[in-house]
N, C-alpha and C positions, 0 to 999 in steps of 0.2 A: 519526494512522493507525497501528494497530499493525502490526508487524515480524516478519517472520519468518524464519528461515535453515531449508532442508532440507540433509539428511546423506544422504546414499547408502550404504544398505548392502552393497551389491552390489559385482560387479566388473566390471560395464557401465555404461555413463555413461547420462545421465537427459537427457531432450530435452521442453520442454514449447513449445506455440504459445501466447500470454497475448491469447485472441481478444476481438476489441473489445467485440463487444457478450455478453460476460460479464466482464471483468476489469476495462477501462475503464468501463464503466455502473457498475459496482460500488463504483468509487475516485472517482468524478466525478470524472473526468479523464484524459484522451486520452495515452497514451504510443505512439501506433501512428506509424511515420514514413507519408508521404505522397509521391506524386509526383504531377506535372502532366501531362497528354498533349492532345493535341487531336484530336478524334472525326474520323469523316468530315464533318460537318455544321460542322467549325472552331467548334467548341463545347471550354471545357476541360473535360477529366474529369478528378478527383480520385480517385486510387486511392488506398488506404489498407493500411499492409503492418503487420501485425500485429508487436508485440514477441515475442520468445523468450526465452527464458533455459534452460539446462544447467547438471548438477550431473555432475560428472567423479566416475567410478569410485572408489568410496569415499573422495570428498571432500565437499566443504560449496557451496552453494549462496552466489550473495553476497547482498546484503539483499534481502528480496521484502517485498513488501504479502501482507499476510493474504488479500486476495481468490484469490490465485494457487489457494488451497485450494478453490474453487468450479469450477476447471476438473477437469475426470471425469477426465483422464489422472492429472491430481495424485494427486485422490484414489482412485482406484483403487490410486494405487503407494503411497499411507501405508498403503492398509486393508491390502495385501498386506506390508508387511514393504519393501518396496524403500526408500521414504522413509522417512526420522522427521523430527517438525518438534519444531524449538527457540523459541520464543518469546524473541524479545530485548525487554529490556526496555527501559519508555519511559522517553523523555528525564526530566530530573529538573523537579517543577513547580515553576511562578516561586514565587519568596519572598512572603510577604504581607507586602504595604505597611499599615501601621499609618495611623490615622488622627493627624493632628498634635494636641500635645497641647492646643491652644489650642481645637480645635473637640470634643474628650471635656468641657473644662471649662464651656463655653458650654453644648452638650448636656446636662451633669449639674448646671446649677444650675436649681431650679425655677423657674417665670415666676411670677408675678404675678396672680393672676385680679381681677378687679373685685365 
């Protein structure tokens, strides 16, 4: 999933709510905490408290998922100049495992036809 850090260029700090059903839908997968209550009917309800995250007054945001750019306040504050976003880059990709050399020589000798 890529990465991304925001920088504030301002000298007010940046407040974003990362709402479920665009940020989480987005990422498959739920980062919103939860709590348990029980209704009148002694049924539980499941409330669900959305993440947030802040970027302090001409600081840096800590690592965010690329979806955070899907929420309007975000983007509103890149198109205006308040954010700039940095693209961090990804992990480095696994090494390719070679085939053993005993199955290249089986492979590269010709078979036999009838």
């Amino acid at each position: 999933m890529a990465k991304i850090r925001l920088i504030n260029t301002r000298h007010q700090p940046f407040l974003a709510v990362e709402y479920h059903d665009i940020v989480c839908r987005r990422r498959n997968r739920c980062d919103c905490q939860t709590s348990q209550r029980m209704n009148e009917k002694n049924k539980a309800v499941i409330k669900r408290h959305c993440a947030s995250f802040h970027v302090p007054a001409m600081g840096k945001s800590k690592e965010l998922d690329r979806e955070v750019l899907h929420l309007q306040s975000v983007w509103n504050a890149v198109k205006s100049g308040w954010l700039a976003v940095k693209e961090l880059e990804a992990p480095e990709a696994l090494p390719v495992i070679e085939e053993p050399k005993e199955a290249k020589k089986k492979a590269s000798k010709p078979t036999k036809s009838a």
